[in-house]
Backbone bond lengths (Angstrom), bond angles and torsions (degrees), N, CA, C in turn:
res aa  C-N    CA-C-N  psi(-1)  N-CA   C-N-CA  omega(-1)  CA-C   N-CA-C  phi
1 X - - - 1.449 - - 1.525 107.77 -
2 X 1.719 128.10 115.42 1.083 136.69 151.69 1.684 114.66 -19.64
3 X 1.144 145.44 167.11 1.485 160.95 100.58 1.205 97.15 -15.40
4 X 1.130 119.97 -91.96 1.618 117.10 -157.64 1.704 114.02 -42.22
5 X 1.975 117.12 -37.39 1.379 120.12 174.38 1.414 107.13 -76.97
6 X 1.509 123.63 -25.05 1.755 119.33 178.33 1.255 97.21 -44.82
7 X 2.102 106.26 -56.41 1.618 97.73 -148.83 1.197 121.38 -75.35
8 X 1.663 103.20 -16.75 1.806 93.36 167.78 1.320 118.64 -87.06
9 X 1.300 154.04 -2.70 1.149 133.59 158.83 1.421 122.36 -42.73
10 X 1.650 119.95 146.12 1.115 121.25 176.04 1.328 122.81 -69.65
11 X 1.581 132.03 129.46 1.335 145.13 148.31 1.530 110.78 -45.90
12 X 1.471 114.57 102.68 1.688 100.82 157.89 1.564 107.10 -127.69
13 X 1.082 104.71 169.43 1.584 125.96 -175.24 1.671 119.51 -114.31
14 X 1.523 107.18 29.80 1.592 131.49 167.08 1.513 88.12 -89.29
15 X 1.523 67.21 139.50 2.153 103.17 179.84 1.837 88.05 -117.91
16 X 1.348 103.75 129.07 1.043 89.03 168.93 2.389 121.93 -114.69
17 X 1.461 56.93 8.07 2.004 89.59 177.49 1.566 117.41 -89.64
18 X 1.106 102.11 -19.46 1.307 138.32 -175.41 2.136 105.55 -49.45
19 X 1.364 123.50 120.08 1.419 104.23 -167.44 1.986 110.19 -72.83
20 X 2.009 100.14 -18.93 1.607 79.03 173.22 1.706 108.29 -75.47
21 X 0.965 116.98 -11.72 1.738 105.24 -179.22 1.662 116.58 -72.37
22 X 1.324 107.84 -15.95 1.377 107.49 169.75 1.744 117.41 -85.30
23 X 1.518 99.22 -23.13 1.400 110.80 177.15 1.700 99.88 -72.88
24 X 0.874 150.36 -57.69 1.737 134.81 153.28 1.588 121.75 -138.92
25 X 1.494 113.08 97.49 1.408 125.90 -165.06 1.096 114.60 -59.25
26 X 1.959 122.00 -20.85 1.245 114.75 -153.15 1.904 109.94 -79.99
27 X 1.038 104.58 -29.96 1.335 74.43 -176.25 1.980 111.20 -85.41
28 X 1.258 119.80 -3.29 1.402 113.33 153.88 1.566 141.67 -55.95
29 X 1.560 87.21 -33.98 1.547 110.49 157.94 1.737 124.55 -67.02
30 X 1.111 103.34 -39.25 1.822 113.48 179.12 1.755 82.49 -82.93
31 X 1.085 152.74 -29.55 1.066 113.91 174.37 1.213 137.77 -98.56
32 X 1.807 131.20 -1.26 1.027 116.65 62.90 1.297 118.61 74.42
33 X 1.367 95.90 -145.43 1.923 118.99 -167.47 1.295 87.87 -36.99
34 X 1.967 120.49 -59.94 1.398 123.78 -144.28 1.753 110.24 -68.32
35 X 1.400 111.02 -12.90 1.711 108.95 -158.36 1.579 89.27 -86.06
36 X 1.279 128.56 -23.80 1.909 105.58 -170.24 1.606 87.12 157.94
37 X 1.373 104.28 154.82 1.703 128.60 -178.48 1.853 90.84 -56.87
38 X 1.062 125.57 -17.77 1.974 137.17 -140.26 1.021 95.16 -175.15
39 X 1.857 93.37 119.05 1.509 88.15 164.78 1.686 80.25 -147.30
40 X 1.688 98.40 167.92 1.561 105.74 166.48 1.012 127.89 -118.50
41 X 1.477 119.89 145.82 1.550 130.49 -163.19 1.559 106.20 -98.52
42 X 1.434 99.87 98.70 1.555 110.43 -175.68 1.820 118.15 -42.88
43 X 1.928 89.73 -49.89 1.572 84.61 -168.84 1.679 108.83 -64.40
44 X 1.226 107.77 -40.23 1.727 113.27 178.22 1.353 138.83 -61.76
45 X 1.813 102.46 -29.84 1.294 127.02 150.09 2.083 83.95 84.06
46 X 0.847 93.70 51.20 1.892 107.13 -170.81 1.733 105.96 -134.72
47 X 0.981 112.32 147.11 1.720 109.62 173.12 1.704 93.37 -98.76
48 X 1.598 118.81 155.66 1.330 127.34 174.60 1.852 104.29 -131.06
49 X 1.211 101.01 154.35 1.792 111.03 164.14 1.607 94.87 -118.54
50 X 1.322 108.73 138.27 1.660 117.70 150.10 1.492 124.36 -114.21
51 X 1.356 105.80 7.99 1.639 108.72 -173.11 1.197 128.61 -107.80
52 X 1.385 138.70 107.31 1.817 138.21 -160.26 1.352 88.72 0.57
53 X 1.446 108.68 -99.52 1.197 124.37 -138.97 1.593 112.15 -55.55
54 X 1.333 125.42 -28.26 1.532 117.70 -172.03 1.566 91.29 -90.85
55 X 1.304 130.91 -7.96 1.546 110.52 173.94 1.734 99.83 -99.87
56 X 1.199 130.69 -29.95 1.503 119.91 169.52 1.571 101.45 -54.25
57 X 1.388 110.96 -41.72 1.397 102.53 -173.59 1.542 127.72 -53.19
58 X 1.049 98.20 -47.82 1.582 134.79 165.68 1.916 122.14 -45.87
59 X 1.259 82.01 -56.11 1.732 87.45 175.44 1.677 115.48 -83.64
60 X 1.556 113.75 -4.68 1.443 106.18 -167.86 1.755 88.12 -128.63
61 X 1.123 123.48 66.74 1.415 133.81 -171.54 1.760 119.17 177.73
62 X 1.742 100.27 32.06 1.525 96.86 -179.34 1.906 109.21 -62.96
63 X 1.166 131.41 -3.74 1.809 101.72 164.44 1.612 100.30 -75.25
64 X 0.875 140.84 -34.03 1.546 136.03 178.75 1.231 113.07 -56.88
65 X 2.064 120.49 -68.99 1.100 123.47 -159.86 1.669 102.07 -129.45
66 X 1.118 104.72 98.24 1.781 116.72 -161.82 1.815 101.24 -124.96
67 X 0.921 118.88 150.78 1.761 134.81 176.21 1.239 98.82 -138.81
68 X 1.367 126.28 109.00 1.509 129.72 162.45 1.360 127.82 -69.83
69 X 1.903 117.87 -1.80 1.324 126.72 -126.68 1.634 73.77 -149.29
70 X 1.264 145.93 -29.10 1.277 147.64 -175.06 1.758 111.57 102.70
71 X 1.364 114.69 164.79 1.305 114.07 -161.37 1.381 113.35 -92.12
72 X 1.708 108.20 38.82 1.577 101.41 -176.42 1.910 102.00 -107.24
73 X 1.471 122.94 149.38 1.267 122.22 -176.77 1.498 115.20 -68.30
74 X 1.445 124.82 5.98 1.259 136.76 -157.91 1.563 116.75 -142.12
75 X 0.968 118.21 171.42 1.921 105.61 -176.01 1.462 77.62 -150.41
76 X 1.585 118.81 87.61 1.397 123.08 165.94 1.550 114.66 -52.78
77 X 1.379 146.32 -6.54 1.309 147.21 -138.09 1.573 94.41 -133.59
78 X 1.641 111.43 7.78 1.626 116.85 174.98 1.850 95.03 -140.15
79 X 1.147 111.26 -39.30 1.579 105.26 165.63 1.093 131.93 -151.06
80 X 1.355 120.54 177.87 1.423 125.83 -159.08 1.297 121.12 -58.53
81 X 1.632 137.18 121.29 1.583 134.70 -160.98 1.919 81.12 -59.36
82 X 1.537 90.22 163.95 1.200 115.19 -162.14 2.159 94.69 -108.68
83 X 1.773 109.72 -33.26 1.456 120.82 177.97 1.536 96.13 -113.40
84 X 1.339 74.65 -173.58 2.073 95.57 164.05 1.139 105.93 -81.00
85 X 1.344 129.21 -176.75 1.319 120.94 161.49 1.406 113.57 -91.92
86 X 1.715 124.94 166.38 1.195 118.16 -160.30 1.435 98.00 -91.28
């Protein structure tokens, strides 16, 4: 991703770790799909996709977008879980 495409992606302030987002995700998700193909997750300091195609894209392109460490934002096995477990 260019500078110039970082800076336009949208800033949101959805948790999606968050325990009311498990209490009903959907409308976090519609907002979401609706904010941009990319958006970034302020509290996580992470970029996210919610939309078919940029997450098919995403999952069928590990030399691009790969985690050697697994796809969690945290490495519980250095600090304290942040939830319960699911």
């Amino acid at each position: 991703m260019t500078a110039t495409e970082a800076a336009s992606v949208p800033h949101l302030d959805v948790d999606p770790f968050a325990l009311e987002f498990f209490a009903d995700p959907f409308p976090t998700h519609e907002r979401l799909r609706e904010a941009a193909p990319v958006v970034y997750l302020d509290k996580w300091n992470v970029y996210g996709v919610a939309r078919y195609a940029e997450v098919h894209a995403v999952l069928n392109d590990p030399a691009t977008f790969c985690s050697s460490r697994g796809v969690g934002l945290s490495d519980f096995s250095k600090e304290k879980p942040w939830r319960p477990a699911s």
